[in-house]
C-alpha positions as protocol buffer text, in pm:
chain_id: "A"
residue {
  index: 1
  type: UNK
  ca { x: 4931 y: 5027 z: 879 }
}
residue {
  index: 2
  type: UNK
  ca { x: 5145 y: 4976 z: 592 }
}
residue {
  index: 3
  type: UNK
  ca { x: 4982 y: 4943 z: 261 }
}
residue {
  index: 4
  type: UNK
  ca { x: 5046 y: 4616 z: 105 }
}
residue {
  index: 5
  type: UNK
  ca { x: 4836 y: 4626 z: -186 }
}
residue {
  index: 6
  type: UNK
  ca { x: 5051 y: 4472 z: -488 }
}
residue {
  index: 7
  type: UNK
  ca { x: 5161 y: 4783 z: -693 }
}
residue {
  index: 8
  type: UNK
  ca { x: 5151 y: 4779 z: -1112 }
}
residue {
  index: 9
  type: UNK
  ca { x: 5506 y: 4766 z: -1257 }
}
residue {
  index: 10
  type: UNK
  ca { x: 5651 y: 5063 z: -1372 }
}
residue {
  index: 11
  type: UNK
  ca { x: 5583 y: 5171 z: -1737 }
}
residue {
  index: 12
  type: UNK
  ca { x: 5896 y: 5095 z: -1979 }
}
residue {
  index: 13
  type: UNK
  ca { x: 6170 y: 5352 z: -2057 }
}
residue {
  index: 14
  type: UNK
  ca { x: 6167 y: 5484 z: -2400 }
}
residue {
  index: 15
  type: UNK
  ca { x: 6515 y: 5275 z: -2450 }
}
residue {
  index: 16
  type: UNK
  ca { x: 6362 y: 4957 z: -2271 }
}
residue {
  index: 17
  type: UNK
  ca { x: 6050 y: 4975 z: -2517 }
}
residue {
  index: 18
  type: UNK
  ca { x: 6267 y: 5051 z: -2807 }
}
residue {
  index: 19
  type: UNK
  ca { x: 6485 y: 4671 z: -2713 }
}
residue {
  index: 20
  type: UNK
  ca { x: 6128 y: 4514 z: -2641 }
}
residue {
  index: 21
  type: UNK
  ca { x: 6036 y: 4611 z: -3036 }
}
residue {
  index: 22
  type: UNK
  ca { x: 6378 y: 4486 z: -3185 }
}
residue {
  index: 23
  type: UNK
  ca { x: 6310 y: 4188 z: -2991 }
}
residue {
  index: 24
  type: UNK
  ca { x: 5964 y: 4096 z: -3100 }
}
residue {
  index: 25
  type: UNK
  ca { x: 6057 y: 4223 z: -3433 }
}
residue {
  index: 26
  type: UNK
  ca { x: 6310 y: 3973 z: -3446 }
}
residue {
  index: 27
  type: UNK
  ca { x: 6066 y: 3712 z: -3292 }
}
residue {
  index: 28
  type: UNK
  ca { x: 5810 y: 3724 z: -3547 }
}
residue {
  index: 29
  type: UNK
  ca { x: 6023 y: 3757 z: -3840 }
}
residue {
  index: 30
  type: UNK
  ca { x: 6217 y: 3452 z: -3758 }
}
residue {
  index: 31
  type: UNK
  ca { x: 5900 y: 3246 z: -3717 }
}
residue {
  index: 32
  type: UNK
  ca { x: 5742 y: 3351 z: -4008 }
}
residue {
  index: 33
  type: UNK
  ca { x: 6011 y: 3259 z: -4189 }
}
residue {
  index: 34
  type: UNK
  ca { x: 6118 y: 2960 z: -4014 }
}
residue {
  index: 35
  type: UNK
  ca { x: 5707 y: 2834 z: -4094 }
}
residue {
  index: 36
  type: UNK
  ca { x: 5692 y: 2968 z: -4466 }
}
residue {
  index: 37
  type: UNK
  ca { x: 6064 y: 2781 z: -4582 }
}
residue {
  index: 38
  type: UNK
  ca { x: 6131 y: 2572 z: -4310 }
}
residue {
  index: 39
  type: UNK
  ca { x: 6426 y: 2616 z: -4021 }
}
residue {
  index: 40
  type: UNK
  ca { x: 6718 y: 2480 z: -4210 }
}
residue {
  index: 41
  type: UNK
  ca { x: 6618 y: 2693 z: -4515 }
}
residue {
  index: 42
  type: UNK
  ca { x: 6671 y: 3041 z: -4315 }
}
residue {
  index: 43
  type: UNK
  ca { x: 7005 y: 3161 z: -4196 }
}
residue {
  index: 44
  type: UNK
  ca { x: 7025 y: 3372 z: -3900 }
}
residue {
  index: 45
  type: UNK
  ca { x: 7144 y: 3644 z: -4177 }
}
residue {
  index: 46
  type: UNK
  ca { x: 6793 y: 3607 z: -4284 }
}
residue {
  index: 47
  type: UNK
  ca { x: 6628 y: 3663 z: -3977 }
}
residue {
  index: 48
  type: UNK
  ca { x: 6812 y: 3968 z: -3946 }
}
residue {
  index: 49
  type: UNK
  ca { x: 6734 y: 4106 z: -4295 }
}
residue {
  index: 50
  type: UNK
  ca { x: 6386 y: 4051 z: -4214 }
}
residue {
  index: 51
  type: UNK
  ca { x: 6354 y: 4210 z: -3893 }
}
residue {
  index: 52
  type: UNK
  ca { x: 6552 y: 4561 z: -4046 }
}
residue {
  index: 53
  type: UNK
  ca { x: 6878 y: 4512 z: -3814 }
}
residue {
  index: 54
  type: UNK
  ca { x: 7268 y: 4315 z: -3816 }
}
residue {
  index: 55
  type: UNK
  ca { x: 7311 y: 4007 z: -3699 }
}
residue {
  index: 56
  type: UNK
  ca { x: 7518 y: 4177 z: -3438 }
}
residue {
  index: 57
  type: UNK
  ca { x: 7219 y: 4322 z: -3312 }
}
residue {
  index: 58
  type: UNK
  ca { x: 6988 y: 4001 z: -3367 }
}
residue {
  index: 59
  type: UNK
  ca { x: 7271 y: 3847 z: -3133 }
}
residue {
  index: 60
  type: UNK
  ca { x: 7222 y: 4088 z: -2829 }
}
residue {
  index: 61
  type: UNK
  ca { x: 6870 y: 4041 z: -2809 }
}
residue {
  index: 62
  type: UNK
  ca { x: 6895 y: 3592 z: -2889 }
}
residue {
  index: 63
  type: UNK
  ca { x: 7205 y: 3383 z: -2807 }
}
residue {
  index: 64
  type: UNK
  ca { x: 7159 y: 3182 z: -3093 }
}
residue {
  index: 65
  type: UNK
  ca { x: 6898 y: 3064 z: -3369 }
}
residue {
  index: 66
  type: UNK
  ca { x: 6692 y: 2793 z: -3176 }
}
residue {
  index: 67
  type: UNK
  ca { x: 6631 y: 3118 z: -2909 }
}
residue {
  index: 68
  type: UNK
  ca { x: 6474 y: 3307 z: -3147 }
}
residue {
  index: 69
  type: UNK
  ca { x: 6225 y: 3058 z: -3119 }
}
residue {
  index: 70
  type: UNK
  ca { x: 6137 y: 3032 z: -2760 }
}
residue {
  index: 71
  type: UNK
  ca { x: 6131 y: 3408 z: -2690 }
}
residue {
  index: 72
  type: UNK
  ca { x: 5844 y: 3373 z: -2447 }
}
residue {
  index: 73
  type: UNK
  ca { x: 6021 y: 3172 z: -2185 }
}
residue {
  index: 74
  type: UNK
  ca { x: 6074 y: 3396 z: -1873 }
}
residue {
  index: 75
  type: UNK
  ca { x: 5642 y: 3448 z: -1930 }
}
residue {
  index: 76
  type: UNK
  ca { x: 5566 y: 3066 z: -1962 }
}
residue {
  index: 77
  type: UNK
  ca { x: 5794 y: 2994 z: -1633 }
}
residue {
  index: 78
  type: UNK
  ca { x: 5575 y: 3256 z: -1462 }
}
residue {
  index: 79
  type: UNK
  ca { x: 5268 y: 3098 z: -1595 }
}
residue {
  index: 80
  type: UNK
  ca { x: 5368 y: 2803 z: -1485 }
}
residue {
  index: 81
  type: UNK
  ca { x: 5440 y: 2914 z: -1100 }
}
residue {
  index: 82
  type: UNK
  ca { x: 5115 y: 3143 z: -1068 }
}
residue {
  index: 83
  type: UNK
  ca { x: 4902 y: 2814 z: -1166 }
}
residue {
  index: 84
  type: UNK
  ca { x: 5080 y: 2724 z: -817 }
}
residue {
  index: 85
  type: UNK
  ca { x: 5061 y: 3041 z: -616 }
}
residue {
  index: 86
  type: UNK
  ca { x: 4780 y: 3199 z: -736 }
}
residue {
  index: 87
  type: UNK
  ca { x: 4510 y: 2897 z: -767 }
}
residue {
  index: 88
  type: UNK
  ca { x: 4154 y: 2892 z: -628 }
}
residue {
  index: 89
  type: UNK
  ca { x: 4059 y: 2803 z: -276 }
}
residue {
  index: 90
  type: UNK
  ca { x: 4075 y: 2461 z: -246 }
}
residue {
  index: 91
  type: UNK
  ca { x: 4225 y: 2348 z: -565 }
}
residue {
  index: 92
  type: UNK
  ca { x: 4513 y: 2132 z: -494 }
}
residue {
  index: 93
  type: UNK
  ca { x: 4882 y: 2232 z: -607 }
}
residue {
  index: 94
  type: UNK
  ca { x: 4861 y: 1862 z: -846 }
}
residue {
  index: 95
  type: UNK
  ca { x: 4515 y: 1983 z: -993 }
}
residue {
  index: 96
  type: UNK
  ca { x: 4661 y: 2369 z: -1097 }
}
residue {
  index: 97
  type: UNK
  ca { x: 4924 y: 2200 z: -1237 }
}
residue {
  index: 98
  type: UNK
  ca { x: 4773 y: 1932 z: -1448 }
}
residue {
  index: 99
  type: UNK
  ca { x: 4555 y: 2211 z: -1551 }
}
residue {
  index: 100
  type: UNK
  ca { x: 4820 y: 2509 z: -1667 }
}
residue {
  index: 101
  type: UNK
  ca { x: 5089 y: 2245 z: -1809 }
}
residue {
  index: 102
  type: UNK
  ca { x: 4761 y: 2078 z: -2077 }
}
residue {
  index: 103
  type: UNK
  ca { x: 4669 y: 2436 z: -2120 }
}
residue {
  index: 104
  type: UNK
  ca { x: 5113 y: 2488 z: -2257 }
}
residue {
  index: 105
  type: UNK
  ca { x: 5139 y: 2163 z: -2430 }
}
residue {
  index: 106
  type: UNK
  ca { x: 4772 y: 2037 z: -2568 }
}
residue {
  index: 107
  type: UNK
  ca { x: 4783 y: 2161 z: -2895 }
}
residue {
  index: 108
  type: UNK
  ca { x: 4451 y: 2020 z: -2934 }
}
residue {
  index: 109
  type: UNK
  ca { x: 4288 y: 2395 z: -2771 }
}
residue {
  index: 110
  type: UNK
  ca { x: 4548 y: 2591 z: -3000 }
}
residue {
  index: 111
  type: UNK
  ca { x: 4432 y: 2778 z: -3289 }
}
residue {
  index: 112
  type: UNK
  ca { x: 4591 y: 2653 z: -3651 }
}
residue {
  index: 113
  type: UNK
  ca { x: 4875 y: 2926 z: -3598 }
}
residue {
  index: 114
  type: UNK
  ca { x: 4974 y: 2738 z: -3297 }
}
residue {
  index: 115
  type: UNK
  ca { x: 4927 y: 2417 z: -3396 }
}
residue {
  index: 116
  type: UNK
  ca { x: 5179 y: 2525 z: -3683 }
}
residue {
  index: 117
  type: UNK
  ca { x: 5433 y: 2626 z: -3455 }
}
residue {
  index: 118
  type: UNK
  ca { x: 5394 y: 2314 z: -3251 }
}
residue {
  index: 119
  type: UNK
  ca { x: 5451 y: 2071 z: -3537 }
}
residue {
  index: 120
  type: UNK
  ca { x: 5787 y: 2297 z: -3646 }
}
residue {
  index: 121
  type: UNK
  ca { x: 5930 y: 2210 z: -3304 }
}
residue {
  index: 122
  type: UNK
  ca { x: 5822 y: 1855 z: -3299 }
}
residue {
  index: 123
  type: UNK
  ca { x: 5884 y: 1846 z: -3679 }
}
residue {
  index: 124
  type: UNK
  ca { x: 6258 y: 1998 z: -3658 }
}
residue {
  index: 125
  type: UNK
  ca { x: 6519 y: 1819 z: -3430 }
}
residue {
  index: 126
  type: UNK
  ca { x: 6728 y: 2129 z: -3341 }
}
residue {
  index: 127
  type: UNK
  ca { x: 6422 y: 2299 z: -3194 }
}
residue {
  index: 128
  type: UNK
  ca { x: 6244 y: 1986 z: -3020 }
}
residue {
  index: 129
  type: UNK
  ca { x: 6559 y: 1921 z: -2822 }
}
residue {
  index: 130
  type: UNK
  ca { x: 6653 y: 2329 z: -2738 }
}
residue {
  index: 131
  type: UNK
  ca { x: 6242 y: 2336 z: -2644 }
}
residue {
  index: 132
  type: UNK
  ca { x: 6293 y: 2033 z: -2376 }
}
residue {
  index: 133
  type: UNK
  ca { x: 6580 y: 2181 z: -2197 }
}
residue {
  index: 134
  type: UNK
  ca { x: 6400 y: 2524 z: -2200 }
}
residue {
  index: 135
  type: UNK
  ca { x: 6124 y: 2386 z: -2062 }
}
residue {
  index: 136
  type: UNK
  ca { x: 6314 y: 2201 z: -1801 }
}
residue {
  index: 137
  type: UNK
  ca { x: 6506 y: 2483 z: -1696 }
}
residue {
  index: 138
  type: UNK
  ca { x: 6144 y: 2572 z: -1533 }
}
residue {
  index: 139
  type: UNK
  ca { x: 6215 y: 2261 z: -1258 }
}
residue {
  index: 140
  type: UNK
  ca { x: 6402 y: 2524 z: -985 }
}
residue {
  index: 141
  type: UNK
  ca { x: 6172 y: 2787 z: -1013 }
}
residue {
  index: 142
  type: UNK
  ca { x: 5815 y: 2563 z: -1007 }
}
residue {
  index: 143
  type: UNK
  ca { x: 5974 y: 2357 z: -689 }
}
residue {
  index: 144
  type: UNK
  ca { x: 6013 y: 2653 z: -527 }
}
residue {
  index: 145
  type: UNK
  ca { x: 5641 y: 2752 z: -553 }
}
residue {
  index: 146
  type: UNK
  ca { x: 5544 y: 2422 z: -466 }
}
residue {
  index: 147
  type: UNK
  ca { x: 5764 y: 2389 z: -163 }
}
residue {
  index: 148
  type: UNK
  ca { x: 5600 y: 2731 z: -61 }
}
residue {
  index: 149
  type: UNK
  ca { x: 5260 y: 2624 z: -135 }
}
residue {
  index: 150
  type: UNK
  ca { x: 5269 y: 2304 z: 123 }
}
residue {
  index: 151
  type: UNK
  ca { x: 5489 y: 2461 z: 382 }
}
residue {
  index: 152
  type: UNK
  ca { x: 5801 y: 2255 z: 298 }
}
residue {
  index: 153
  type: UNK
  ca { x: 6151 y: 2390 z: 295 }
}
residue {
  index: 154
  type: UNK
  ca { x: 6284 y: 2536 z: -66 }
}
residue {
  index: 155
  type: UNK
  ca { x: 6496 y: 2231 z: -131 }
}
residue {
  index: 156
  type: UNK
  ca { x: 6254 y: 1964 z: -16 }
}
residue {
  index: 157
  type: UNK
  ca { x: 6286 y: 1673 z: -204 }
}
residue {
  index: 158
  type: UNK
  ca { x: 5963 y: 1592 z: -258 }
}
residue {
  index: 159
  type: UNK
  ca { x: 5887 y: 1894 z: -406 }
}
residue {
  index: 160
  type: UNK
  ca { x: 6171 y: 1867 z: -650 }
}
residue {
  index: 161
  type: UNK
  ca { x: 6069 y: 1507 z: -714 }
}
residue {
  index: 162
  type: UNK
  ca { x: 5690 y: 1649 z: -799 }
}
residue {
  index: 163
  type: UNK
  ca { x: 5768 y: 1948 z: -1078 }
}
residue {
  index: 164
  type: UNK
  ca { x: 6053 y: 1773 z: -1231 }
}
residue {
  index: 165
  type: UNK
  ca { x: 5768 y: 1434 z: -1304 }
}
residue {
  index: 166
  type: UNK
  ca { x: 5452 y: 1718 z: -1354 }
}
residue {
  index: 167
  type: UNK
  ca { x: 5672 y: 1890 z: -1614 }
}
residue {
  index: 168
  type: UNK
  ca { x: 5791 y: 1531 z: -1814 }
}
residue {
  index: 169
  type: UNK
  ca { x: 5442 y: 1395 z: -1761 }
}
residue {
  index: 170
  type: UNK
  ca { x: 5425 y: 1497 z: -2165 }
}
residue {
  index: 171
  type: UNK
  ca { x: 5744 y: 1312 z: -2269 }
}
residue {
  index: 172
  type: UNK
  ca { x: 5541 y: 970 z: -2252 }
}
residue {
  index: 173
  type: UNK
  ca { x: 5354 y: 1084 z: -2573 }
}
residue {
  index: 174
  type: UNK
  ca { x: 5383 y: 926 z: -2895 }
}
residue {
  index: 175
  type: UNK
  ca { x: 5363 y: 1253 z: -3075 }
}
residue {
  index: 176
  type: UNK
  ca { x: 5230 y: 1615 z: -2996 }
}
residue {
  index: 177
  type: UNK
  ca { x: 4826 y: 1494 z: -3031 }
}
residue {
  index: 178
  type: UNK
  ca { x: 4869 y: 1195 z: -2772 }
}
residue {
  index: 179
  type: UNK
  ca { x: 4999 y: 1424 z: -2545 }
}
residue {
  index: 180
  type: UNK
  ca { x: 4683 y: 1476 z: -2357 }
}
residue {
  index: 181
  type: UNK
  ca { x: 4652 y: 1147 z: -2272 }
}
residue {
  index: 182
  type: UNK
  ca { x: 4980 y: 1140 z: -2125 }
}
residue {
  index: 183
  type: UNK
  ca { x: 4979 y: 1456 z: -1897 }
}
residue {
  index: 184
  type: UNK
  ca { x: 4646 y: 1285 z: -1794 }
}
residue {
  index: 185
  type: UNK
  ca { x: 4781 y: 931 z: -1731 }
}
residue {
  index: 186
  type: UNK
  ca { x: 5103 y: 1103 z: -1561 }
}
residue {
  index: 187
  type: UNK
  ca { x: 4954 y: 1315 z: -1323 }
}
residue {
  index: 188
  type: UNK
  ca { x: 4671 y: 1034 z: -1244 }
}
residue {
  index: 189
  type: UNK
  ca { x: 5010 y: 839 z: -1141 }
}
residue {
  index: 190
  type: UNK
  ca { x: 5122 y: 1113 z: -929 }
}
residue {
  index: 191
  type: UNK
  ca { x: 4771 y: 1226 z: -766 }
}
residue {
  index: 192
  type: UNK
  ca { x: 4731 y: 821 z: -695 }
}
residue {
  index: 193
  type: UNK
  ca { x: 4983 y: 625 z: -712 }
}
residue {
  index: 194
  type: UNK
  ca { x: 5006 y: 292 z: -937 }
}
residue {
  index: 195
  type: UNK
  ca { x: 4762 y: 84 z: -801 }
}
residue {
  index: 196
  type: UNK
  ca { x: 4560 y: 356 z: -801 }
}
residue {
  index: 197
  type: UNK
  ca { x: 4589 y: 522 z: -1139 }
}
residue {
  index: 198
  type: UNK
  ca { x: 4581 y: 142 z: -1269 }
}
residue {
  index: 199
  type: UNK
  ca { x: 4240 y: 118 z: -1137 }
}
residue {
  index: 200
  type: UNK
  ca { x: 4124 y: 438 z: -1268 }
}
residue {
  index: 201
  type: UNK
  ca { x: 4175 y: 280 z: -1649 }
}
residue {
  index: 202
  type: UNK
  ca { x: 4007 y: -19 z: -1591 }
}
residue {
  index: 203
  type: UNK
  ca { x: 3703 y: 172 z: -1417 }
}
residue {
  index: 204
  type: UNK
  ca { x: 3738 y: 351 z: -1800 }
}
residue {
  index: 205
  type: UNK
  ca { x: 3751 y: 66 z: -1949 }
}
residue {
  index: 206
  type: UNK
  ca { x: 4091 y: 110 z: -2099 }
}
residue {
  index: 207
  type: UNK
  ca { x: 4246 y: -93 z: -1855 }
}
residue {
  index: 208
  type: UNK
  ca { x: 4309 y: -441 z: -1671 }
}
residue {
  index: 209
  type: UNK
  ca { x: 4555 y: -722 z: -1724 }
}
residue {
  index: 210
  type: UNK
  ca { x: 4390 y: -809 z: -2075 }
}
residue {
  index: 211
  type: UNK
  ca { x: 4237 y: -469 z: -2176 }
}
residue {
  index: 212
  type: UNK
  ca { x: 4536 y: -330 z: -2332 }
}
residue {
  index: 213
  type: UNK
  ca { x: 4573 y: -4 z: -2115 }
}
residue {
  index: 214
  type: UNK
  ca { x: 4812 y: 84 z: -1848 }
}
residue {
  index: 215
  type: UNK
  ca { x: 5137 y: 64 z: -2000 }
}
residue {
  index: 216
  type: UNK
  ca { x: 5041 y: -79 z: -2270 }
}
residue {
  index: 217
  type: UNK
  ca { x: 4779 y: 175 z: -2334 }
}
């Protein structure tokens, strides 16, 4: 029988470590600078100062300033597809999801750091608009794991139609700290429809033609 026991990934050259340091190096300067002046005040010539190398270099590891920002994104779009492939017995594909995407965008759980780094993307145009189409570009790769999930084929429209709404359901929000309540309301909508994620609020008491919720909430 042929062992199919998932195997650890191999360990890191020494020249694939060595680009994984520049690269966080570069990371974490840029952020700590981009937080302690602000992101128009720092040049990319600053970054690089910071971080010991040339811009040259800074520019092989980041294709441009707003990147050096979002450094983690091939590990959140993996986050995001194991809360689909890898959930508990009987948890539904809509209820990992609602779950992992409040855990990435609630900055309500986040330690101050975070919350920090939050408010510098929602704070700073450049990065709030890069940060949407980065986390967009997860769409193709979370359909996929949902279309696998139910049995449907890869380009199922349905499936499409469900991660590209599960990963807007934030855009709704008024600002990062309503954006709770707007994953919340947006996957109720998807899990139940409208009548049924109507009635929801005015079981909650936040709802009804003259309680002030529902879209008007």
């Amino acid at each position: 029988m042929t062992d199919t026991t998932p195997q650890p990934p191999a360990p890191l050259g020494r020249r694939e470590r060595k680009k994984a340091a520049t690269r966080k190096a570069l990371a974490d300067a840029a952020l700590r600078l981009f937080l302690e002046r602000g992101y128009d005040r720092v040049s990319v010539k600053d970054v690089a100062d910071a971080a010991d190398v040339s811009t040259t270099t800074l520019f092989k590891h980041f294709p441009s300033k707003e990147a050096l920002v979002f450094d983690r994104d091939s590990e959140i779009e993996e986050y995001l597809v194991s809360a689909v492939r890898d959930r508990g017995p009987g948890q539904s594909v809509l209820a990992a999801l609602r779950e992992r995407i409040l855990e990435l965008t609630d900055p309500a759980r986040d330690e101050p750091e975070q919350q920090d780094f939050v408010e510098l993307i929602e704070n700073t145009p450049a990065l709030h608009d890069y940060g949407r189409r980065m986390w967009m570009r997860h769409e193709t790769a979370l359909a996929r794991a949902v279309a696998e999930a139910e049995g449907a084929p890869e380009d199922d429209l349905l499936c499409a139609a469900l991660a590209r709404f599960a990963l807007q359901a934030g855009d709704i929000a008024a600002g990062p700290h309503t954006r709770r309540a707007a994953v919340e309301r947006g996957f109720a909508l998807l899990e139940h429809g409208w009548d049924g994620a109507r009635g929801e609020e005015s079981e909650g008491g936040s709802g009804g033609k003259d309680g002030g919720g529902g879209c008007r909430g």
